[in-house]
N, C-alpha and C positions, 0 to 999 in steps of 0.2 A: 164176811170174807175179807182176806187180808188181801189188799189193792198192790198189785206187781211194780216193783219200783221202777220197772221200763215203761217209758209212758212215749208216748210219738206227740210232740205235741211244738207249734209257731211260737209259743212262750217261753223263749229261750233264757230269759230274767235272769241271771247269777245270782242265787243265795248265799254264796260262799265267795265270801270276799279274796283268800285265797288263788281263787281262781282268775287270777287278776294282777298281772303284772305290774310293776312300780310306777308305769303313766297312766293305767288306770282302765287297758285296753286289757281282752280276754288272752288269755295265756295261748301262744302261737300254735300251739301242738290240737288245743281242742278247736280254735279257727279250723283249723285245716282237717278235723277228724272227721271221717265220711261220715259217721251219725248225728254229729252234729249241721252237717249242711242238706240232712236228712232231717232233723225238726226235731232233733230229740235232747232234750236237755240236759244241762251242766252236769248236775249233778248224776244224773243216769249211765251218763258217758262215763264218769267217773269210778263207778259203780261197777261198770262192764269193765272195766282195765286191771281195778283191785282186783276184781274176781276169774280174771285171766290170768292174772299170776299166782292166782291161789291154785289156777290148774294146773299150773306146770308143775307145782307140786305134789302132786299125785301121781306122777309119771304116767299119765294116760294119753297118750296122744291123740286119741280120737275125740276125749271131751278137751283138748289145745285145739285141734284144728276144728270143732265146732265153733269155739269161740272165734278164731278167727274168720271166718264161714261167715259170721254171723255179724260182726263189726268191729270184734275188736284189732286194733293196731298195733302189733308186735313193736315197731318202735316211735311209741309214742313217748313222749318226755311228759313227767307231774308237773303239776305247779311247784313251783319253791316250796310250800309249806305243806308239801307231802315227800316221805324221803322213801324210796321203797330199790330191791336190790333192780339190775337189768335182769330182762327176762331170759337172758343165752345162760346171767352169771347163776342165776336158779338152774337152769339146766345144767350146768356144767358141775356145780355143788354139787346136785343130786346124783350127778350120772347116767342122764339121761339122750343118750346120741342120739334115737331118731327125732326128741323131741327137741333137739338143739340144730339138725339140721334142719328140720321146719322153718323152727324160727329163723337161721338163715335166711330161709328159699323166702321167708316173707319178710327179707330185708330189716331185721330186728339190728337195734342198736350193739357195734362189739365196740366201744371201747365210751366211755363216760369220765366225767372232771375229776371226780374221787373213787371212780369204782373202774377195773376195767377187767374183763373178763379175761384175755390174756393173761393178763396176772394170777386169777384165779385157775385158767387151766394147768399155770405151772404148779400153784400152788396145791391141786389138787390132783395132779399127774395125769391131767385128761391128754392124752398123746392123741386122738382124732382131733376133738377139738381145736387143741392147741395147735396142729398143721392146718387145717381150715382159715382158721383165723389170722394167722400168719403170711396165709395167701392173698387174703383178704386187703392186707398193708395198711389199712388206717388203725393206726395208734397213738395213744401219747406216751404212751408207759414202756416202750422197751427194755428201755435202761434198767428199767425195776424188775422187768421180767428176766432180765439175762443176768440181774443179779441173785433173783430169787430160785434161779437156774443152777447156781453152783454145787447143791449137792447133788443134782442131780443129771448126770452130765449127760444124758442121751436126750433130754427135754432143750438143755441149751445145743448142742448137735441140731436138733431139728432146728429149732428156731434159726441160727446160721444161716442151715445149709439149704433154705428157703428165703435168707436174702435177708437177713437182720445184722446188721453193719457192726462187728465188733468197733472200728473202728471211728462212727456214729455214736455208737448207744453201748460201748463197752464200757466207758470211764465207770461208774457206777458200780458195775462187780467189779473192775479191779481194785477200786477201792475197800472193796467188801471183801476181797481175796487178800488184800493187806492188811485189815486188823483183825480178821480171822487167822492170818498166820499160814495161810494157803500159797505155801512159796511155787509152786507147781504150776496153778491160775495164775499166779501173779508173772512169771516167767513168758505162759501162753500168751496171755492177755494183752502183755506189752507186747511180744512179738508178731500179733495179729490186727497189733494199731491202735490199741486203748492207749491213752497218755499219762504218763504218770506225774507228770512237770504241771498239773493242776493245785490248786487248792481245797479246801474244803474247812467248814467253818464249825467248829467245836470249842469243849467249855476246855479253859487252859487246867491243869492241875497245880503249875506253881505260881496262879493269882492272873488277875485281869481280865477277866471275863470270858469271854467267845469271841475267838479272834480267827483268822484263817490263817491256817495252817500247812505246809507239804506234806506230800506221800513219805515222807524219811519221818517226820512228825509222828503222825499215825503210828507208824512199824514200832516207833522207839516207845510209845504212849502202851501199846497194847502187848510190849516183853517181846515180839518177833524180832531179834537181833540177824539172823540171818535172811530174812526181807529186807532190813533196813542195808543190811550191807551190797545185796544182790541191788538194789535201787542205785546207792551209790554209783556203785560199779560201772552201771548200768547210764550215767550221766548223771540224775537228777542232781541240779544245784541243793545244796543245802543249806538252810539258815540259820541264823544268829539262833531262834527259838528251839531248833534241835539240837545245838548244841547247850544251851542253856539244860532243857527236859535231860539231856542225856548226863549232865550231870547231876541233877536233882536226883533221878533214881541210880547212879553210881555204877553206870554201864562204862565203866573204867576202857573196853576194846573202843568203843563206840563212838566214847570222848575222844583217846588218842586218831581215831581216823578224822572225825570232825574239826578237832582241830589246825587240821593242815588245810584248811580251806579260809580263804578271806572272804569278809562278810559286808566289804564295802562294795555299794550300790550293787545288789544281787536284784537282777531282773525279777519285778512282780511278777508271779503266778497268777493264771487264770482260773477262776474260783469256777470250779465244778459246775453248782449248778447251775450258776448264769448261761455257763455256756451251752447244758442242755436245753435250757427254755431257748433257746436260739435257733435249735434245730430243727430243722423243716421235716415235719411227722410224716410226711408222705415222701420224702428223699426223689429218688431219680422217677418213681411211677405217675408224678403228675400228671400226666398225658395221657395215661393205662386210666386213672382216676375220672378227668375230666372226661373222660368216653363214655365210663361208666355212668355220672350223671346223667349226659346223653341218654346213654340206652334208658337211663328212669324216666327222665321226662318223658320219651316213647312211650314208654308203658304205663304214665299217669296219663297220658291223651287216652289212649286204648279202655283203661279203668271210666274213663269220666265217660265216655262216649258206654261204657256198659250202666255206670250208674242212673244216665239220662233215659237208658232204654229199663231199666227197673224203674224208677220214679214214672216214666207211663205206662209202663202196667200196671204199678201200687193205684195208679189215679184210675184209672179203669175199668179196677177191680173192687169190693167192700170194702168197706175202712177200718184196715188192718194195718196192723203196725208193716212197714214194706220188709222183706226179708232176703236174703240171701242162700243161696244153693250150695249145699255142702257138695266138692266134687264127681260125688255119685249122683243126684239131680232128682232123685229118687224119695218118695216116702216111706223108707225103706225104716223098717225099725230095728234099734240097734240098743246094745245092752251095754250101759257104765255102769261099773259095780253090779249092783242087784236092782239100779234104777233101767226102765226102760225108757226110751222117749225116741219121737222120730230125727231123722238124719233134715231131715228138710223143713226148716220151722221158721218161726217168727223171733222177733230177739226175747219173749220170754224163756230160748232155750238158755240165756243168758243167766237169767233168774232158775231153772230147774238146774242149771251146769254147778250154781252157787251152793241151792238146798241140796246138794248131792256132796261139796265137798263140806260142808256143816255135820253130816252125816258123819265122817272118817275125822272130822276135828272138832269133837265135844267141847261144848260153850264158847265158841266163836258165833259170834251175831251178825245181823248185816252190817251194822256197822265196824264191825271188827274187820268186815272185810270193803 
């Protein structure tokens, strides 16, 4: 008989070096993962996470909230040397709202270094989602969202009008609105507080590498002549380098305006993106934020004070792996796909939740998963 890769067991050893941060100490997220301060080892933990994200794509939510039932931890972070999407931004790809508010309600990660689910709700026009998350207010990525925004303007509308700072985290699409040639955004943008008197650092076309550049730059770079004039108009100084570009491509109106400007000691421009990695991701809600911790710490007291009272009944009881109560409390049986298994079990339902989604995705292995 093939032996269950869930083992409950004080021999917590890492075999997988991986798992193991750069001083040498176990990776913070599995420190702290209820199963593992339950006896259950590295690898297995690891096991039960892959395999919760293989459920979200199923769009089931009864075998998502078994797993989480059962131990796994909606936002847990991998080691470094496992790269997998966040569990909201699977839900959100897929299309799946009740299984996204789940993941919510069980404080799943929204926003990550290189991945951030905002983004993807724009990207894939999740309109619940996206107002959820928005409420939510920790991000890093607005800027990319309200730029990824622009075709579609009732996605950026909400994001706004739930308190997304054009004037914060607009620079970005207005720069996106000006070598797109979007004189309309470009017009709003500035008039809602984006800046147009920034920089941004691209490869020259008549020699010298990547240099940083103005918003009149760009407009003349990407053929939009009536951007680049609306900008003028509109203050931005201009430099020596646009009028150079502007004559290189023989924008003859372009030139003649340019040239009526001096180009001695024109105040440096503040380069774009420095100035967003500056901005404080949580803006005016710090206070709304830090509460919020609060209320978590509350409810990790609450958790640990239930986990103490599971660990003495697991001791009290035969030596089973300890389990946790799907919210009905019940050994009620309940049907995924064509698999049946009870609602209230052991974390092999970890392992039966796995061989059921093997089933719907031929030649995936355990360790595939």
């Amino acid at each position: 008989m093939e032996e269950s890769p869930i083992t409950n067991t004080q021999d917590n050893t890492d075999e997988e070096d991986g798992a193991r941060d750069w001083d040498g100490t176990l990776h913070w997220d599995l420190q702290q993962h209820p199963l593992y301060k339950e006896g259950y080892r590295v690898r297995d933990i690891l096991f039960v996470q892959r395999a919760f994200l293989a459920s979200i794509s199923t769009g089931l939510k009864n075998l998502v909230n078994c797993f989480l039932d059962c131990g796994a931890v909606a936002g847990f972070i991998f080691p470094d040397n496992e790269k997998h999407p966040l569990p909201v931004s699977l839900a959100i790809r897929h299309g799946y709202d009740e299984i996204f508010d789940l993941l919510i309600k069980h404080k799943a990660r929204t926003c990550g270094g290189d991945e951030c689910p905002i983004v993807e709700a724009v990207k894939y026009h999740r309109f619940h989602e996206l107002r959820v998350l928005v409420r939510l207010g920790v991000c890093g990525h607005w800027d990319d969202a309200l730029s990824l925004a622009l075709d579609t303007r009732p996605l950026f509308d909400l994001m706004v009008e739930n308190g997304v700072e054009i004037k914060k985290y607009g620079h970005v699409a207005l720069y996106g609105a000006i070598t797109e040639g979007k004189k309309d955004w470009v017009e709003f943008l500035i008039s809602e507080g984006a800046d147009p008197n920034l920089c941004l650092s691209t490869e020259s076309v008549i020699g010298g590498g990547e240099k940083k550049y103005s918003s009149i730059y760009h407009a003349i770079l990407n053929g939009h002549l009536d951007v680049c004039k609306f900008l003028i108009e509109h203050g931005v100084l201009p430099e020596e380098d646009d009028l150079q570009l502007a004559r290189e491509k023989e924008y003859d109106e372009i030139v003649g305006i340019l040239s009526g400007f001096s180009y001695v000691d024109v105040p440096e421009k503040e380069d774009l993106i420095t100035r967003n990695d500056d901005e404080d991701p949580f803006g005016e809600n710090t206070l709304e934020q830090l509460q919020t911790c609060k209320d978590d710490l509350a409810a990790c007291k609450i958790n640990e004070e239930k986990l103490a009272e599971c660990q003495s009944n697991a001791a009290a009881s035969p030596p089973v792996p300890p389990y946790k109560d799907c919210p009905a409390g019940k050994d009620q049986i309940i049907a995924i796909g064509n698999r049946p298994f009870k609602q209230k079990s052991d974390m092999s339902m970890a392992k039966a939740a796995a061989d059921f989604y093997r089933t719907i995705r031929p030649g995936l292995t355990k360790s595939a998963l």
